[in-house]
TORKOL-4160 file (C-alpha; in steps of 0.2 Angstrom, whole numbers, padded with zeros to 4 digits, m for minus):
112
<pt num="1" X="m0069" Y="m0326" Z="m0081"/>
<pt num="2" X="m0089" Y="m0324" Z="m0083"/>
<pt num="3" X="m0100" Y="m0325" Z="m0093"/>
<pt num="4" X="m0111" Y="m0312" Z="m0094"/>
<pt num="5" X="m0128" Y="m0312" Z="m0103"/>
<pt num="6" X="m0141" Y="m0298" Z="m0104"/>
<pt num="7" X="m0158" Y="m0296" Z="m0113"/>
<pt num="8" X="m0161" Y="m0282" Z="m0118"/>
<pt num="9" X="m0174" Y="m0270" Z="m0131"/>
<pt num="10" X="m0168" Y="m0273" Z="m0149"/>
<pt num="11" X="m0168" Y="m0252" Z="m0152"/>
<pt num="12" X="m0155" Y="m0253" Z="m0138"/>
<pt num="13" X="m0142" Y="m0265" Z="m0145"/>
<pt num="14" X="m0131" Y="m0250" Z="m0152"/>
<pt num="15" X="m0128" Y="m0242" Z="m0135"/>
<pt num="16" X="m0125" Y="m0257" Z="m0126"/>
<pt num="17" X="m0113" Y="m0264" Z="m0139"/>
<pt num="18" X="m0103" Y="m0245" Z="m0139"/>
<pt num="19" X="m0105" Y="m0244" Z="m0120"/>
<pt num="20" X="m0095" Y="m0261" Z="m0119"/>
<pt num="21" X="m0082" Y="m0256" Z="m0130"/>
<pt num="22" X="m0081" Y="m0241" Z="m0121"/>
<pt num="23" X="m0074" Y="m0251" Z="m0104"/>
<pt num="24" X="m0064" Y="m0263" Z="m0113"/>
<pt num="25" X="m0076" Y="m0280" Z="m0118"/>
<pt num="26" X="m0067" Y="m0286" Z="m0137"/>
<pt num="27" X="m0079" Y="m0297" Z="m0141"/>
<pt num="28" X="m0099" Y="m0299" Z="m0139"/>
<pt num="29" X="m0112" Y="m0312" Z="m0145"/>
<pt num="30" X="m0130" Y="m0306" Z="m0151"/>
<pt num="31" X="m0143" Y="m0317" Z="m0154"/>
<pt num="32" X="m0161" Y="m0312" Z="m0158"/>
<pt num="33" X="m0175" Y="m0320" Z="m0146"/>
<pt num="34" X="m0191" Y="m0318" Z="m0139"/>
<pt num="35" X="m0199" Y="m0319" Z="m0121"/>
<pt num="36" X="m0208" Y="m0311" Z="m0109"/>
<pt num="37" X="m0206" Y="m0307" Z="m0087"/>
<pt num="38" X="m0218" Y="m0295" Z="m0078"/>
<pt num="39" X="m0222" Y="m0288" Z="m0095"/>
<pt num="40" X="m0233" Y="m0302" Z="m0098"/>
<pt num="41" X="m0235" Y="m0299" Z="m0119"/>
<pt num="42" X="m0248" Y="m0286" Z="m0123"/>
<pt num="43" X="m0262" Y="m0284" Z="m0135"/>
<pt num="44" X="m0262" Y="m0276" Z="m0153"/>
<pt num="45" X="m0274" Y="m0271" Z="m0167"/>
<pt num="46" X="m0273" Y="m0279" Z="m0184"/>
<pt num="47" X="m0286" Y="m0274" Z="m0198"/>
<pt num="48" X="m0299" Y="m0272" Z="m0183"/>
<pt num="49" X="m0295" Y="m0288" Z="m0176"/>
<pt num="50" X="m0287" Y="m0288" Z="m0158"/>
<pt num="51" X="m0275" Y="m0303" Z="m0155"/>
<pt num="52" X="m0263" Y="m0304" Z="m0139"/>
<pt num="53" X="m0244" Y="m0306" Z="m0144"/>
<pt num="54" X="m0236" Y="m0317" Z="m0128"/>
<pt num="55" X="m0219" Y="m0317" Z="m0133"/>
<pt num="56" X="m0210" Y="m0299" Z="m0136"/>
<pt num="57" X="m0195" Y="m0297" Z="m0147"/>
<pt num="58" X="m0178" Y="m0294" Z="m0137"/>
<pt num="59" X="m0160" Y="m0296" Z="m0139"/>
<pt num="60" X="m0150" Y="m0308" Z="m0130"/>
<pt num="61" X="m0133" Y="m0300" Z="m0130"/>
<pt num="62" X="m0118" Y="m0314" Z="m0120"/>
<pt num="63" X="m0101" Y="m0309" Z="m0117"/>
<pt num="64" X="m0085" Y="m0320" Z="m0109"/>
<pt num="65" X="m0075" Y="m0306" Z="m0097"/>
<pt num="66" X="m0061" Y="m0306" Z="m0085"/>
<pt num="67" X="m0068" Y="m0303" Z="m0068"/>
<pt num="68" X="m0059" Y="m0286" Z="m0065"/>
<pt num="69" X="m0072" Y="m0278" Z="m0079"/>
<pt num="70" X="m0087" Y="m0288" Z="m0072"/>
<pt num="71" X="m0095" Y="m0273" Z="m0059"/>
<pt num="72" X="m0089" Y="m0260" Z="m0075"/>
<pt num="73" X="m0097" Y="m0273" Z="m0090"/>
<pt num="74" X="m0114" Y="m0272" Z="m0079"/>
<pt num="75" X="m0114" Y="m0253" Z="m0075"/>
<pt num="76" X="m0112" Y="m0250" Z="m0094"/>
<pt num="77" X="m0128" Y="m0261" Z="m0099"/>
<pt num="78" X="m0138" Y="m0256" Z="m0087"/>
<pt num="79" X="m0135" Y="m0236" Z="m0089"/>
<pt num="80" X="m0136" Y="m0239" Z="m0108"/>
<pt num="81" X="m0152" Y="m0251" Z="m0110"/>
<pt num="82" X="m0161" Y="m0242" Z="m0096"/>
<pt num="83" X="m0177" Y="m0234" Z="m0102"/>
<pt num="84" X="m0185" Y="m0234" Z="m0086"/>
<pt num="85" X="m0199" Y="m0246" Z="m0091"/>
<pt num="86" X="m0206" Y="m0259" Z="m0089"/>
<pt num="87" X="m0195" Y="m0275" Z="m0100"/>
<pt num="88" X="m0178" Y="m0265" Z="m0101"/>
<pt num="89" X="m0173" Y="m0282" Z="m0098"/>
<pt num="90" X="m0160" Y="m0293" Z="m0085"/>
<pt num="91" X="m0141" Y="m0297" Z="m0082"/>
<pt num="92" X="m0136" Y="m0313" Z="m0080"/>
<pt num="93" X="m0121" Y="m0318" Z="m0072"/>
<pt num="94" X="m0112" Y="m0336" Z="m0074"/>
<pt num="95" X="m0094" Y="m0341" Z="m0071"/>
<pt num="96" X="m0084" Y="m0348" Z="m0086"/>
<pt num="97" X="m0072" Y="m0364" Z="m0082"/>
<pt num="98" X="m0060" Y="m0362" Z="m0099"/>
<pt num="99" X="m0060" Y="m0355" Z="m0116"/>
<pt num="100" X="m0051" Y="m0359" Z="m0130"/>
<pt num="101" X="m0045" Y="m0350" Z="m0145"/>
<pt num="102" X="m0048" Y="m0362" Z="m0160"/>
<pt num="103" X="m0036" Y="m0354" Z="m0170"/>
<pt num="104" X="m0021" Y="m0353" Z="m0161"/>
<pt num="105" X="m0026" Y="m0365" Z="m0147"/>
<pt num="106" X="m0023" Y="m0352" Z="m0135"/>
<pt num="107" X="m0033" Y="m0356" Z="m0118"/>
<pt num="108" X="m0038" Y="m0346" Z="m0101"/>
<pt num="109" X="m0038" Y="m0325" Z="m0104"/>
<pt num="110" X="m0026" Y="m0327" Z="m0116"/>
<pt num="111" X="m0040" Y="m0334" Z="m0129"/>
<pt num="112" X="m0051" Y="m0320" Z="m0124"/>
């Protein structure tokens, strides 16, 4: 099992979360957050004032998977955040020990 945790633009969460349904991932994780990579913030106007935003606005989207929809989970994302800009964002890629259902106390990729 992986886990696998992308960050991505927030107008692209609808067709990532879709393109993951579409190859089989149940269940997904999204959390709101803010950062910046190359992208480095940028500056805006405000009232005439100029003021430099560091952190940009993304979503962090994590997902536990069985390792046989790994390379398919990736192509997904990366085909349904692409805009082919700068800060479409990362993949991350970590392996899960266990996971346990609460509920019914089911464990390994049964709890999935």
């Amino acid at each position: 099992m992986k886990l696998l945790t992308a960050i991505i633009k927030p107008f692209k969460l609808d067709e990532v979360r879709e393109a993951l349904s579409a190859v089989g991932v149940q269940g997904i994780t999204v959390s709101e957050v803010k950062g910046f990579g190359r992208q480095k913030g940028h500056t805006e106007l405000y009232r005439g004032a100029e003021y430099v935003v560091d952190f940009l606005p993304k979503v962090k989207v994590d997902a536990v998977i069985r390792d046989e929809l790994l390379e398919q989970a990736i192509e997904a994302i990366t085909h349904a955040a692409s805009t082919g800009k700068i800060g479409d964002g990362k993949i991350f890629i970590s392996t899960i020990e266990q996971v346990i259902r609460i509920r019914t106390g089911e464990s390994g990729e049964d709890a999935l």
